[in-house]
One Martini backbone bead per residue (centre of mass of N, CA, C, O) as a GRO file, in nm:
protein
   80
    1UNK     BB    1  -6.953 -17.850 -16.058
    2UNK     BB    2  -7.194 -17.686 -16.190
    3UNK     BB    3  -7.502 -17.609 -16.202
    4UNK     BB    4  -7.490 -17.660 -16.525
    5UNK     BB    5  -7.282 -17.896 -16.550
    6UNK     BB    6  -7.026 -17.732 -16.606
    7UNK     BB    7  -6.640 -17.677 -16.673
    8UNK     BB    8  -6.409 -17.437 -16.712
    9UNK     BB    9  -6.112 -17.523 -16.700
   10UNK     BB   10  -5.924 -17.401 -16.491
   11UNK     BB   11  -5.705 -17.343 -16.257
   12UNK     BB   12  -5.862 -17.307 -16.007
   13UNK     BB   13  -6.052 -17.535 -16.041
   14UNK     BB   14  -5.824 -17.789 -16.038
   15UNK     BB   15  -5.743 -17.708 -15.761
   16UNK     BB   16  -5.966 -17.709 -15.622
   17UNK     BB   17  -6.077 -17.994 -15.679
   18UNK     BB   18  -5.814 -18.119 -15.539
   19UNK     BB   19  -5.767 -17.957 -15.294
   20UNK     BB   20  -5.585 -17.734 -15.284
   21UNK     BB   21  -5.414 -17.430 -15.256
   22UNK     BB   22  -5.537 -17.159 -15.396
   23UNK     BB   23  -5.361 -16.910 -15.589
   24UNK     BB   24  -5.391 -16.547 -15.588
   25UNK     BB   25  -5.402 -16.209 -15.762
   26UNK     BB   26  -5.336 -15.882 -15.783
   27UNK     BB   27  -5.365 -15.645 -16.094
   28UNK     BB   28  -5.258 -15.315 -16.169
   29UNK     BB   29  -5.282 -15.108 -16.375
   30UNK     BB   30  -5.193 -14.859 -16.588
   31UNK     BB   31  -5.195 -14.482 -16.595
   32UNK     BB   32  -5.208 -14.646 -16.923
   33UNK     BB   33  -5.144 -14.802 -17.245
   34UNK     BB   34  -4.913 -14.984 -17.129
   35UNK     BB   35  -4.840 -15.337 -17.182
   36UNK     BB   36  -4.563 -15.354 -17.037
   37UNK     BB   37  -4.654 -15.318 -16.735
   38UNK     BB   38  -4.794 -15.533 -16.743
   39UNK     BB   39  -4.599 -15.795 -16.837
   40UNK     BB   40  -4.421 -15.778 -16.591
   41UNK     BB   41  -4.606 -15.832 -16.387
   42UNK     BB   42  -4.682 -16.117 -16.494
   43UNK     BB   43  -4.363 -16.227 -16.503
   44UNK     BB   44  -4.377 -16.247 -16.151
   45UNK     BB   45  -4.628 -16.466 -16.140
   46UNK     BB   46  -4.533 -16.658 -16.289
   47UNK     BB   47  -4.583 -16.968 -16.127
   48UNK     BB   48  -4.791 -16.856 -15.837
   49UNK     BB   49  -5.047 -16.878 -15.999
   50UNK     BB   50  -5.380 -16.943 -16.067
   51UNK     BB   51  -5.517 -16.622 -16.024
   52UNK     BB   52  -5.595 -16.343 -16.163
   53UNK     BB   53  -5.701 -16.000 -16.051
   54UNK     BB   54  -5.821 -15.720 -16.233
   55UNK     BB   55  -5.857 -15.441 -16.160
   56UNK     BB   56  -6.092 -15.179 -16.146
   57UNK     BB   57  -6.032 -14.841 -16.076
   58UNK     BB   58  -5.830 -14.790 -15.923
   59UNK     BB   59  -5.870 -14.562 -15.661
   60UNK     BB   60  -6.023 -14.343 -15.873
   61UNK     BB   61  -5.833 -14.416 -16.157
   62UNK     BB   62  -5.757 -14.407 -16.417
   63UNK     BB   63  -5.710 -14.655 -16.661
   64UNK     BB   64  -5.646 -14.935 -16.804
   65UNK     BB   65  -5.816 -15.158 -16.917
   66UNK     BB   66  -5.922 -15.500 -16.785
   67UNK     BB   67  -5.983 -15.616 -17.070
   68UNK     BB   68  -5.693 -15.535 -17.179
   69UNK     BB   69  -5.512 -15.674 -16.951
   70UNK     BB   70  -5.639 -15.987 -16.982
   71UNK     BB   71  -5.533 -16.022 -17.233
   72UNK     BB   72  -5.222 -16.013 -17.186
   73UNK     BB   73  -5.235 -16.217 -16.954
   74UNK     BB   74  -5.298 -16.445 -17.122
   75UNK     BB   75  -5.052 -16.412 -17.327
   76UNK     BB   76  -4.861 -16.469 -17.070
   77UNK     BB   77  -5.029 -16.723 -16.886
   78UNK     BB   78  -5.232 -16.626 -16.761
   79UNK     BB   79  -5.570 -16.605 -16.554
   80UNK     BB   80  -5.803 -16.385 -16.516
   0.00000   0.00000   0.00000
């Protein structure tokens, strides 16, 4: 539980909170607006980690929007 009292209910959480070893990943957006290039690296991904961590302004060139892409994440069935 944190500070607040709440539980957030990510699988995250759930793996902590079990005890488990828990596996993140980092996907880094593309240097376009195209989201089927999330979707594929999502789909690489699924069943495979707890939780995605996506990068903002990786290696400090344009890309898509993080919260644009975790939107997609989120639709793809992973938990940004």
């Amino acid at each position: 539980m944190s500070d607040n009292g709440y539980l957030a209910g990510s699988n995250l959480e759930r793996a902590l909170r079990a005890g488990h070893f828990a596996v993140t990943a980092e996907l880094g957006p593309p240097q376009s607006a195209d989201g089927e290039v999330i979707r594929k690296k999502a789909a690489l991904l699924r069943g495979y980690c707890d939780a995605v961590n996506i990068t903002d302004n990786q290696t400090a060139i344009v890309r898509m929007s993080s919260i644009g892409a975790g939107a997609i994440v989120l639709q793809e069935g992973l938990e940004p």
